[in-house]
C-alpha positions as CSV (number, residue, x, y, z in Angstrom):
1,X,-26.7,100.8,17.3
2,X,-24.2,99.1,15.2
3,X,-26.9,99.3,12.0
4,X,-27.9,102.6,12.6
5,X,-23.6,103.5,12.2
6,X,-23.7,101.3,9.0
7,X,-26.9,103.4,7.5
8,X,-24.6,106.6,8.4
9,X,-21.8,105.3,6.5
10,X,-23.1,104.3,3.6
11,X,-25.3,107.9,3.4
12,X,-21.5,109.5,3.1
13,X,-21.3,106.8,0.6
14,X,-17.6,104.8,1.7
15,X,-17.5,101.2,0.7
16,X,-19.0,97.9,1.3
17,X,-15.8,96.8,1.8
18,X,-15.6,99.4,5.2
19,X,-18.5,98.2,6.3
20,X,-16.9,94.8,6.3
21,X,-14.0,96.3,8.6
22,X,-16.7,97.6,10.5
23,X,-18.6,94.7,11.3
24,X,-15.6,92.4,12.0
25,X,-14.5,94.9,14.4
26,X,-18.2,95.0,16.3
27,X,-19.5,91.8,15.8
28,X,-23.2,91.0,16.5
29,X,-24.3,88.0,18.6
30,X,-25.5,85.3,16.9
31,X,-29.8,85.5,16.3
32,X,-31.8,82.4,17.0
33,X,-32.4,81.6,13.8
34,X,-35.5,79.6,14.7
35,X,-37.0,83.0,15.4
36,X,-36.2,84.1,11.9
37,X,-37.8,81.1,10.5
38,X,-41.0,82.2,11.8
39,X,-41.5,84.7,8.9
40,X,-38.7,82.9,6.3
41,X,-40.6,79.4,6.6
42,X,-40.5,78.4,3.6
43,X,-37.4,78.7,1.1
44,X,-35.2,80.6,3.1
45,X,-35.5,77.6,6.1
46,X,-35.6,75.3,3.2
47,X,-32.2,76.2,2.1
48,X,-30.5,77.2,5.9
49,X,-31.0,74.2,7.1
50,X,-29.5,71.9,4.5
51,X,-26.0,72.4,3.0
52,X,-22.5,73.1,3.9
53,X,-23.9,76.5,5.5
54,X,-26.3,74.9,8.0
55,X,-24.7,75.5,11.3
56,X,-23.6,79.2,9.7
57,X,-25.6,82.0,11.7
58,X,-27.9,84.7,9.7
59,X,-25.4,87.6,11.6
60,X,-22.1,86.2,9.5
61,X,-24.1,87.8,6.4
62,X,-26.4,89.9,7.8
63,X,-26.2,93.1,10.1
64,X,-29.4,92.6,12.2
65,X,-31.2,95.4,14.5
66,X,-32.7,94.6,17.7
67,X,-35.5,96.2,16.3
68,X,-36.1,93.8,13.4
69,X,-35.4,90.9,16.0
70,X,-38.5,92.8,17.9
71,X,-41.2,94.2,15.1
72,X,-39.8,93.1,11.7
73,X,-41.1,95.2,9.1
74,X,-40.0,97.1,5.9
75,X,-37.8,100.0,7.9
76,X,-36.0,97.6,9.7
77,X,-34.3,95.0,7.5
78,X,-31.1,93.8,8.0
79,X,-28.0,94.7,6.0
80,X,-27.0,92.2,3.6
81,X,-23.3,91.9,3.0
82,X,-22.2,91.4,-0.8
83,X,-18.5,92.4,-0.3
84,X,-16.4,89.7,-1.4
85,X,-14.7,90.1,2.8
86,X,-17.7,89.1,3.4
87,X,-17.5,85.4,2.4
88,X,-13.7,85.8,2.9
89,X,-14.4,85.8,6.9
90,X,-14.6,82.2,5.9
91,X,-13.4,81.1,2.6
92,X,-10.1,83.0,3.0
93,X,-8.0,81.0,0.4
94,X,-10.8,81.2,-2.4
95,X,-10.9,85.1,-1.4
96,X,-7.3,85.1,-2.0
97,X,-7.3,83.3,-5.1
98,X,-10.3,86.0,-6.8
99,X,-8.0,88.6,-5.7
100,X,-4.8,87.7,-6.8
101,X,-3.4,89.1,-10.0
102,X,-0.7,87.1,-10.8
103,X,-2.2,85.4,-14.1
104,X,-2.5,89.0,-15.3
105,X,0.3,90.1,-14.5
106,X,2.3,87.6,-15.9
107,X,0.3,87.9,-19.1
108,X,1.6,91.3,-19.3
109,X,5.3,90.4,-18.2
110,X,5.6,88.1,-21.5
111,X,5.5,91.3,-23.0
112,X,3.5,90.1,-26.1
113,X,1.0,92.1,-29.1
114,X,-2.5,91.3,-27.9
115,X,-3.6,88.8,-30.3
116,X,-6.8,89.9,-31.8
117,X,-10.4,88.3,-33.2
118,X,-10.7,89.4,-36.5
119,X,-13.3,89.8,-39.4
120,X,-13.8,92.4,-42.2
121,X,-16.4,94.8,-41.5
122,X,-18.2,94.2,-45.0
123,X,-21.2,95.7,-44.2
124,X,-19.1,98.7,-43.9
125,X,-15.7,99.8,-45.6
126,X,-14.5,96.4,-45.9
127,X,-11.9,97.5,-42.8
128,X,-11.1,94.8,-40.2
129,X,-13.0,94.6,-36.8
130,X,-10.9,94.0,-33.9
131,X,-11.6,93.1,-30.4
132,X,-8.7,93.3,-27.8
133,X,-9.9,90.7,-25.7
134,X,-6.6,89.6,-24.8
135,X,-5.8,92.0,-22.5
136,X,-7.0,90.1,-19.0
137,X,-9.6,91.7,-16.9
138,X,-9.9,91.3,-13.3
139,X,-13.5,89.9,-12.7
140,X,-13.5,91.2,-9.0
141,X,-13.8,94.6,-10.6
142,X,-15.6,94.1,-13.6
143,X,-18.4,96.5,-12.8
144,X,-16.4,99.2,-12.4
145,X,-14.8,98.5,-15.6
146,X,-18.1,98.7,-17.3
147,X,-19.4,101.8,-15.3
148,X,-16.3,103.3,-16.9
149,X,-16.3,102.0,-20.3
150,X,-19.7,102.2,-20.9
151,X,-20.7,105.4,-19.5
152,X,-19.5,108.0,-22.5
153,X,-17.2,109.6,-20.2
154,X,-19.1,109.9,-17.2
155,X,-17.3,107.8,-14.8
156,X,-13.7,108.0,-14.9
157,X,-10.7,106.6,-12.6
158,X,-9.5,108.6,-9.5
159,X,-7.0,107.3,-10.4
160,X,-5.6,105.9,-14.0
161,X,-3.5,103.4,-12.3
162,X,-6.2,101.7,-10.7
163,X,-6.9,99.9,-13.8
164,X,-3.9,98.3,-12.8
165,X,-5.3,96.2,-10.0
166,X,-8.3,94.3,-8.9
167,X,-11.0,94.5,-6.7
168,X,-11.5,98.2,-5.9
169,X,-15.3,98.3,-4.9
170,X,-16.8,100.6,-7.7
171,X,-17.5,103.9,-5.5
172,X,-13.5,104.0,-4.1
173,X,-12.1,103.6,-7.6
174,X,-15.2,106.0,-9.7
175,X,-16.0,109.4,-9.6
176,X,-18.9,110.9,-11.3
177,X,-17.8,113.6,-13.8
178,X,-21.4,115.1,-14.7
179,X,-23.6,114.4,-11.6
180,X,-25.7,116.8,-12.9
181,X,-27.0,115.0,-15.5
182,X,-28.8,112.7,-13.1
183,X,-30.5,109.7,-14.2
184,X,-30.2,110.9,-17.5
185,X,-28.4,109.7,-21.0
186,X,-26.7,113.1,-21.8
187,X,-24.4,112.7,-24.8
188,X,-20.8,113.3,-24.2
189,X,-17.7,114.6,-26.1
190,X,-15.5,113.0,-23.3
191,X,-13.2,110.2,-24.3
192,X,-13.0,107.5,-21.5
193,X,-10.0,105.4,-21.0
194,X,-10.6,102.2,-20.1
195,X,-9.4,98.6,-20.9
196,X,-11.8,97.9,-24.0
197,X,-10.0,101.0,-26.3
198,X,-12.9,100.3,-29.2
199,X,-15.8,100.8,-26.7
200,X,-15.0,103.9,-25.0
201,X,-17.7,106.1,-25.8
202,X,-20.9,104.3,-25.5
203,X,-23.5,103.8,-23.0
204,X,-25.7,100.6,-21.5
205,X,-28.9,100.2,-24.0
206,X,-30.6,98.4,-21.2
207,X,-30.0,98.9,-16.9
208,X,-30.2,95.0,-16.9
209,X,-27.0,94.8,-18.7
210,X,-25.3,94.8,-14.8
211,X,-27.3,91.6,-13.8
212,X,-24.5,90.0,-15.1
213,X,-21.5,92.6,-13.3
214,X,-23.2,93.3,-10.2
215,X,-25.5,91.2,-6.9
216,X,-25.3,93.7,-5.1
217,X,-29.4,94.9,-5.9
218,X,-30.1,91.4,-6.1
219,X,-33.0,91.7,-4.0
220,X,-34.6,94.6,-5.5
221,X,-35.6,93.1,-8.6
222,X,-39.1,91.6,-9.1
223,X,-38.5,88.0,-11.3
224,X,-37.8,88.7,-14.5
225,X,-37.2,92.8,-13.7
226,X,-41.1,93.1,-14.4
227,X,-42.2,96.9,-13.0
228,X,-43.6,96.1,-9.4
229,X,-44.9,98.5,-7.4
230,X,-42.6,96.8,-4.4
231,X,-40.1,96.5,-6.3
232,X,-37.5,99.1,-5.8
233,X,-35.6,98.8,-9.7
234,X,-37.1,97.8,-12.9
235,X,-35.0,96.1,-15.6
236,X,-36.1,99.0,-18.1
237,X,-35.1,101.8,-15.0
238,X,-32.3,104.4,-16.0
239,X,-28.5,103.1,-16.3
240,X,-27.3,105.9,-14.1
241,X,-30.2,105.1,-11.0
242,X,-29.3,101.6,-11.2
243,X,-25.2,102.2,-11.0
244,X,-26.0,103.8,-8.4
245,X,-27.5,101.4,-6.4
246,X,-24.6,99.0,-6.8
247,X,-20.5,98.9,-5.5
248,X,-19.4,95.3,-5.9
249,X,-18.6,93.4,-9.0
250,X,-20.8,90.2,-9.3
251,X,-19.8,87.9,-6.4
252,X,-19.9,84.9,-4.6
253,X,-23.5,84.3,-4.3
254,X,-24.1,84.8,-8.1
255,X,-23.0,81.0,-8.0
256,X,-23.3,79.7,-4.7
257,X,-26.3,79.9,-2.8
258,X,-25.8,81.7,0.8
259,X,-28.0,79.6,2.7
260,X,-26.7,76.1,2.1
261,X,-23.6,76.6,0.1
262,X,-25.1,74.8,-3.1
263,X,-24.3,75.7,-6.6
264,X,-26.8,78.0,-8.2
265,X,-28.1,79.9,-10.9
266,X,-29.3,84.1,-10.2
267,X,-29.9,85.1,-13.6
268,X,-33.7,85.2,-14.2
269,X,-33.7,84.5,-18.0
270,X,-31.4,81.5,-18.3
271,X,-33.8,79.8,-15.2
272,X,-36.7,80.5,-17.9
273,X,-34.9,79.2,-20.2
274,X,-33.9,76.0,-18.4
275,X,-37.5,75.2,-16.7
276,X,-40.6,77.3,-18.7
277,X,-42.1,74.2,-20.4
278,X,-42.0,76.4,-23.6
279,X,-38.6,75.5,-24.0
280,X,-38.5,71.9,-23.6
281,X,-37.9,71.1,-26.9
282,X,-34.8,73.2,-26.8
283,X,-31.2,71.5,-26.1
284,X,-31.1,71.7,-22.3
285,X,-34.3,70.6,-21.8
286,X,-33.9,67.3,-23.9
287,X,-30.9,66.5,-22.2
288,X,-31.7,67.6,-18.7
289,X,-29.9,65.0,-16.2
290,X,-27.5,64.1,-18.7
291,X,-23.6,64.0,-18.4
292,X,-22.5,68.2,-18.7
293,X,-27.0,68.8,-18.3
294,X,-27.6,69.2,-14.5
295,X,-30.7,69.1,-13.3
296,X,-31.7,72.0,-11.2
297,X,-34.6,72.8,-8.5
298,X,-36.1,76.1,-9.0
299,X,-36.9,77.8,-5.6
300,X,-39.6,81.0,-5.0
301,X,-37.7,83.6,-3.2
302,X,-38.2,86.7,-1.0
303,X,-40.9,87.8,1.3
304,X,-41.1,91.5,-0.1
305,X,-44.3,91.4,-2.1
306,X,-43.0,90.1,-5.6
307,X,-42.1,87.6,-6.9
308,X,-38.1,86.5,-7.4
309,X,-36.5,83.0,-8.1
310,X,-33.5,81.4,-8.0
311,X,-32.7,77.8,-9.5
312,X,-29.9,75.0,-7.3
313,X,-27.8,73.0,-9.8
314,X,-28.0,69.3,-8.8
315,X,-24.3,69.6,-9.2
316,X,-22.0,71.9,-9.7
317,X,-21.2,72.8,-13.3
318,X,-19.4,75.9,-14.2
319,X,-20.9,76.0,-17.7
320,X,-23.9,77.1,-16.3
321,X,-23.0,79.3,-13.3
322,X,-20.4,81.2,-15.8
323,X,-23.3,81.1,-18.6
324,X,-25.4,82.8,-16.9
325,X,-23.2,86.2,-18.3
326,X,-21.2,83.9,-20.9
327,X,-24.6,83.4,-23.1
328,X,-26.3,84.7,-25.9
329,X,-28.9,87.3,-24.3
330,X,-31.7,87.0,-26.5
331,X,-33.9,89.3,-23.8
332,X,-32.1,91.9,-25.3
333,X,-32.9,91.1,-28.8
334,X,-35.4,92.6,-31.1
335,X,-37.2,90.5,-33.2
336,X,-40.0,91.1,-36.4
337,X,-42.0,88.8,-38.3
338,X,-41.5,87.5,-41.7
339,X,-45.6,88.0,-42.5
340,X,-46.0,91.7,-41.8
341,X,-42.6,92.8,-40.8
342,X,-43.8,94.2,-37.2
343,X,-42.4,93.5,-33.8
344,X,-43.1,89.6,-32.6
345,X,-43.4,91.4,-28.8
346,X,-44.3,94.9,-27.4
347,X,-41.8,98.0,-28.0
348,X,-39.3,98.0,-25.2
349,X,-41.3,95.4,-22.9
350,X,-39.0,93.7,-20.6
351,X,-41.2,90.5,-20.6
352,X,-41.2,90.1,-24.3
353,X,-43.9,87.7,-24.7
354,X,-42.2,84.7,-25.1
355,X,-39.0,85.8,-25.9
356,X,-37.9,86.5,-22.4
357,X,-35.1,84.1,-21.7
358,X,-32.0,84.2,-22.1
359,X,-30.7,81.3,-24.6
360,X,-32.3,78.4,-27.0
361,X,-29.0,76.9,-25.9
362,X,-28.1,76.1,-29.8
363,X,-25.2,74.9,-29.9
364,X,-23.7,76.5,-32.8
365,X,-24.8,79.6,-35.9
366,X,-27.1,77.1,-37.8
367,X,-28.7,75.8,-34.8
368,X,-30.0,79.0,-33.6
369,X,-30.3,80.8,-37.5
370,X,-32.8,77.7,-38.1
371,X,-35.0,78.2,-34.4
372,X,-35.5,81.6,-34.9
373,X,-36.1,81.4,-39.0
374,X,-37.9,78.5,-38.5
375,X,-40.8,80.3,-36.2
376,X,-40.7,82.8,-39.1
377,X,-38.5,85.6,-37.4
378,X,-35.7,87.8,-38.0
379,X,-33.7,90.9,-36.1
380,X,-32.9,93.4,-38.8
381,X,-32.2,94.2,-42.2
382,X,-28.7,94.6,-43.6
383,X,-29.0,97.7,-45.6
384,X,-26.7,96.6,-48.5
385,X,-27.7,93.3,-49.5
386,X,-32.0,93.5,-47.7
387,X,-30.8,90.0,-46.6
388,X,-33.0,89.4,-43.1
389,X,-30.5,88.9,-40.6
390,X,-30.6,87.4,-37.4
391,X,-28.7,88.5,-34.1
392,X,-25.3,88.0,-32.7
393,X,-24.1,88.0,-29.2
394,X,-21.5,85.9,-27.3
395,X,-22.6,82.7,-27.5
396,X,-19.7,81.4,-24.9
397,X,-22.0,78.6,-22.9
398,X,-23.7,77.5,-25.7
399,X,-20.8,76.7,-27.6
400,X,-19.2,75.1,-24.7
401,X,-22.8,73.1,-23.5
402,X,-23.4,71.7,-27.0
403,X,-19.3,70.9,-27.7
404,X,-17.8,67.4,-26.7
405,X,-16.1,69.2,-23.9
406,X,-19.1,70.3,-22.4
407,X,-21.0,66.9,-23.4
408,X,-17.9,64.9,-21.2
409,X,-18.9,67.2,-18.1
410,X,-16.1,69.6,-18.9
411,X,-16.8,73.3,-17.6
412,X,-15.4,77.0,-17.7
413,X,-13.8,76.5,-14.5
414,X,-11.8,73.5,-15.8
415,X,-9.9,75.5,-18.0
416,X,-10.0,78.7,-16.9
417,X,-9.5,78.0,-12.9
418,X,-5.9,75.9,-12.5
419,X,-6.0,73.0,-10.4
420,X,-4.1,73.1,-7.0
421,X,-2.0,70.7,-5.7
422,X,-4.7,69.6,-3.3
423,X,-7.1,69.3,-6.1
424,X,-9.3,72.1,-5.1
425,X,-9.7,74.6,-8.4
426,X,-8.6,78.3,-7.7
427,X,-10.6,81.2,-7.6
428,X,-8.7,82.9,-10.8
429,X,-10.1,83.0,-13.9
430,X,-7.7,83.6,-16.4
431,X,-5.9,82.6,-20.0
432,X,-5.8,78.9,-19.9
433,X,-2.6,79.6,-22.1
434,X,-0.9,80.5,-18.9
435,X,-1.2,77.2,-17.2
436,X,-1.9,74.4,-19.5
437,X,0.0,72.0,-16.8
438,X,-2.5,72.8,-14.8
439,X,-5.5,72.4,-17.4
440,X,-5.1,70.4,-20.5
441,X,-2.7,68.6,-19.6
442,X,-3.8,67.6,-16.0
443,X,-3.9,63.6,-15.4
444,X,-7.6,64.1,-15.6
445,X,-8.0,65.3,-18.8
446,X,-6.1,65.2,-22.0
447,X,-2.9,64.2,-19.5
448,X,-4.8,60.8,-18.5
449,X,-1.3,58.0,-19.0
450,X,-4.2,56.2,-20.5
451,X,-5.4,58.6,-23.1
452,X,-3.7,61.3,-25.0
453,X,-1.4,61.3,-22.2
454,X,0.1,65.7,-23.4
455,X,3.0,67.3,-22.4
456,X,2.5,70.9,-21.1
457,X,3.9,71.6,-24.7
458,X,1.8,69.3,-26.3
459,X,-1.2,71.0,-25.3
460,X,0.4,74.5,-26.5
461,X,0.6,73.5,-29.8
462,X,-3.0,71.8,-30.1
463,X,-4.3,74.5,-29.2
464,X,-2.2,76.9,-31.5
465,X,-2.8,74.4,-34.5
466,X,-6.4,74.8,-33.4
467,X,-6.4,78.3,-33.2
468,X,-4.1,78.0,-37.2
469,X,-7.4,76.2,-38.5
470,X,-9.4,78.8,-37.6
471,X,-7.7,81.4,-39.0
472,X,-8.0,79.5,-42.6
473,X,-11.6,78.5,-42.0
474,X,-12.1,82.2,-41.3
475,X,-10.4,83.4,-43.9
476,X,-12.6,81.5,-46.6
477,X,-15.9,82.4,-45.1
478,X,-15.0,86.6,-45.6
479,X,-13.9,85.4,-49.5
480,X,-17.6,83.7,-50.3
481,X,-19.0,86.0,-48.1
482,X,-17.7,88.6,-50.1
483,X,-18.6,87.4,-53.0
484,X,-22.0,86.9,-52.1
485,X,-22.3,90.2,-51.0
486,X,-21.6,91.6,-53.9
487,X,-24.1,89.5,-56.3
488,X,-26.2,89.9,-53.6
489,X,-26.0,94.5,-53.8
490,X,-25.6,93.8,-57.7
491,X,-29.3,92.2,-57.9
492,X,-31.1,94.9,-55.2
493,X,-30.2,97.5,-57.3
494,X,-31.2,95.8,-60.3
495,X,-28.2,95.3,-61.7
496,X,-28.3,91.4,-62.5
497,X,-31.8,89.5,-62.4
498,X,-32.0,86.3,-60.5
499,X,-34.7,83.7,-60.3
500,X,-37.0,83.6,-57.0
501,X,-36.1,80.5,-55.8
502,X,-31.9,81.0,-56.3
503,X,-32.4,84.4,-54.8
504,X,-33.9,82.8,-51.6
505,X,-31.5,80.5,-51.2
506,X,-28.5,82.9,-52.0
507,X,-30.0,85.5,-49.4
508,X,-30.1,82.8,-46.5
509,X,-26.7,81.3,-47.0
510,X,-25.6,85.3,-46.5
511,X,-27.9,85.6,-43.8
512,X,-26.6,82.1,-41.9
513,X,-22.7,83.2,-43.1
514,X,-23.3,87.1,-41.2
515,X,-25.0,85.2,-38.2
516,X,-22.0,82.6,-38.3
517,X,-19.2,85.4,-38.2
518,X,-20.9,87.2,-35.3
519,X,-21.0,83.9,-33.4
520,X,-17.8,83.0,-33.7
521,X,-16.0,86.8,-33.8
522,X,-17.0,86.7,-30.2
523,X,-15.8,83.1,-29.4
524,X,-12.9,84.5,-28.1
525,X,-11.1,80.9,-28.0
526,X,-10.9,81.3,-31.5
527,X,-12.0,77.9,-32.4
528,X,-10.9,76.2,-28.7
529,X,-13.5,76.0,-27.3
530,X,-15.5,73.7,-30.1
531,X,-12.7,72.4,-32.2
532,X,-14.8,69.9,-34.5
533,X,-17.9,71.8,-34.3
534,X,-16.2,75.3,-35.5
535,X,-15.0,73.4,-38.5
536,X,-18.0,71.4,-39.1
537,X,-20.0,74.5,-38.9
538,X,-17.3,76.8,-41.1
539,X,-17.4,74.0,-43.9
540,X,-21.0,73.9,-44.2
541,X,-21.5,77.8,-44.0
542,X,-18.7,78.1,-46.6
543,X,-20.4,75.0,-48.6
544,X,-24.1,76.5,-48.9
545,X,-22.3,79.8,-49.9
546,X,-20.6,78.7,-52.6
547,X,-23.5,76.6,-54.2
548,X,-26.1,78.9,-53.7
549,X,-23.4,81.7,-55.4
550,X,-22.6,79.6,-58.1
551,X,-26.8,78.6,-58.5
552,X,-27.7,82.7,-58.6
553,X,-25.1,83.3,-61.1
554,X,-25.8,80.6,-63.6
555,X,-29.5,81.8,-63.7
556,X,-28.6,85.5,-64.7
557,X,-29.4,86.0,-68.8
């Protein structure tokens, strides 16, 4: 009775969060959970019956028919609950904590300009990009922020002020403008208001981009989003079918398993990347087991007819768990050959022969520049200079993986979640600038009496002297970037001759220097997060710039 309610409800399409209210107002009796063993016998017994959750019945998760209990079968599945209440029946302080906004709202109550990441657009006018990325978003609402921001106009607020505060399931907060579009891509002169000002008219290029906002169709994707005929979404499947099919923002079980409670990794490419023997060679791989490298155990999922996989961390490290959004998404890169300039993988396959993972976990611009030049590879061409460039993304994980931090075990969460007094982390990510008692300078880390031993204050101004270096390294790299631009559009038009082997070398130091500045214009830490790797990097970028400038222009009669 109870699930055939639930079906009702969601058909007039109120939230997950009501069905939450729902079911803690009718609760089920608890299922023998031997019984349900008999057709999840392998992973899903596997994982219930180990871990912090083993003595947890499948009806605090799942709203379960009599029928299914009866004759399972595809028309009678349970209801899975992805609402953060859900867990919160439970974990009430850590539910608290995700929905609390008081790290954003004191951000905004210091009444400070929004510090921004900046880099001259020289492949354009020469103006300055800018990202606001100061401006905290709420994670507990993050994919209705991108439904809004990322939909040229087609999803706007109920209400503006909603932006305001956390947590509003997508579906209560949304309203579709244009549902007669459909599934469609429709352009759009409507300007949407949202909290990223510089992307408000644009759409998703790929549905997959809410693997890392949403769970909620978790189990409707084949591994890898491959097209399976059982398979109810696709990775390549419109954007507007699959925001549809989705109300929460990415939640608890996108880093903790359900069944036992164990740290875990959902996102299908970073598990490739971490265990496809292809990739051995690559940093995780090497250093698998490792201090900051945690093992993990990759587990066959599902019952449904395809395949899907998830992979347990041998310990929990946020670096990982975080990364698996936080990462450069080469899945959703485009690469060509350097022998015949044609696509290294089929036109807009999802499975891109080899290419479908998520990260070579390089831990800085050279690192990955040289993997993918090295297997005689590029992205694109910049226009100006017909340099061969190679791709950007936010390269957050990496950076933080390959960094001493990440090497000494630190994670995401150790900055970004403050400690509580009785050492459990909170569920809050936020600036780290708002509570460096609580991070840098805790007794564990840079506050240890026995090592650096900071001051709140202490760690506010390494950082801002960090973040000071940056901005100088920064600075130099757009002046001989510039100027190799320039020599660079001087000799395609045939302004200037240069010898061959000069004009190599000139075009990859402007092809590492444009794949540098993308990396780090989306570090947001601006420097922080890889202190002496950002400058080691900088220097050399900024080194092989000015020799191989100086090299091109003393061979021009």
């Amino acid at each position: 009775m109870q699930n055939t309610i639930i079906k009702s409800i969601v058909s007039l399409g109120l939230s997950c969060l009501s069905l939450s209210v729902l079911a803690a107002a009718a609760p089920q009796q608890p299922v023998d959970k031997n019984q349900c063993f008999g057709c999840h016998a392998t992973a899903i017994k596997t994982l219930s019956t180990r871990g912090a959750h083993k003595n947890v019945n499948c009806v605090s998760c799942h709203d379960i028919s009599p029928e299914h209990v009866k004759a399972p079968s595809r028309d009678n599945r349970p209801t899975t609950h992805f609402e953060y209440a859900a867990c919160g029946q439970c974990h009430t302080e850590q539910h608290k904590d995700i929905m609390d906004p008081k790290y954003h709202y004191e951000w905004a109550l210091k009444n400070t300009p929004p510090a921004y990441a900046q880099f001259r657009d020289i492949a354009g006018d020469n103006s300055f990009r800018d990202v606001q990325f100061r401006l905290p978003r709420f994670h507990s609402s993050i994919v209705t922020d991108l439904a809004n921001v990322r939909s040229d106009g087609r999803y706007q607020y109920k209400k503006y002020t909603d932006l305001s505060k956390p947590g509003a399931p997508m579906w209560e907060a949304l309203t579709d403008t244009r549902p007669n579009e459909g599934d469609k891509i429709l352009p759009s002169k409507t300007l949407s208001l949202t909290w990223r000002p510089h992307k408000g008219r644009e759409i998703m290029g790929r549905s997959d981009c809410l693997k890392c906002k949403s769970s909620d169709n978790i189990l409707d994707y084949a591994y890898l989003g491959a097209k399976n005929p059982k398979a109810p979404l696709a990775f390549d499947d419109p954007d507007h079918k699959v925001l549809k099919t989705v109300n929460n923002s990415f939640n608890c079980i996108t880093c903790h398993d359900p069944h036992s409670a164990e740290p875990r990794i959902v996102f299908d490419h970073l598990i490739e990347a971490m265990s496809h023997p292809d990739y051995k060679d690559y940093n995780y791989q090497k250093n698998a087991g490792k201090t900051g490298y945690p093992k993990i155990e990759v587990i066959n999922m599902g019952v449904r007819g395809y395949p899907r996989k998830i992979a347990i961390l041998e310990k929990a490290n946020s670096n990982y768990m975080c990364g698996q959004c936080h990462e450069g998404h080469n899945r959703s890169a485009t690469f060509y050959k350097d022998s015949d300039g044609q696509l290294a993988h089929p036109k807009n396959a999802i499975d891109r022969t080899g290419w479908s993972v998520g990260t070579f976990f390089a831990a800085n611009p050279i690192e990955r520049w040289n993997v993918v030049r090295r297997l005689g590879l590029y992205n694109g061409i910049d226009k100006a200079t017909g340099v061969k460039t190679v791709s950007t993304d936010h390269y957050h994980m990496e950076t933080v993986v390959g960094s001493k931090h990440g090497q000494a075990g630190v994670g995401c969460t150790d900055c970004h979640f403050a400690k509580k007094a009785n050492g459990t982390l909170e569920h809050q990510p936020s600036l780290p600038s708002l509570k460096y008692k609580n991070t840098c300078a805790r007794s564990d880390c840079h506050g240890n009496p026995n090592g650096d031993n900071w001051s709140e204050g202490q760690a506010a101004y390494m950082v801002a002297t960090i973040q000071q270096r940056y901005r100088i390294h920064k600075e130099r790299l757009e002046r001989y970037g510039s100027a190799a631009r320039n020599l660079l559009i001087k000799a395609k038009n045939g302004d200037v001759k240069i010898n061959q082997p000069e004009y190599q070398k000139l075009q990859d130091a402007y092809s590492l220097y444009l794949h540098t500045v993308g990396w780090y214009f989306s570090d947001y830490s601006k420097g922080v997060h890889d202190p002496s790797g950002f400058e080691k990097t900088s220097s050399e970028v900024i080194k092989n710039l000015r020799t191989a400038t100086v090299a091109a222009q003393n061979t021009i009669k």
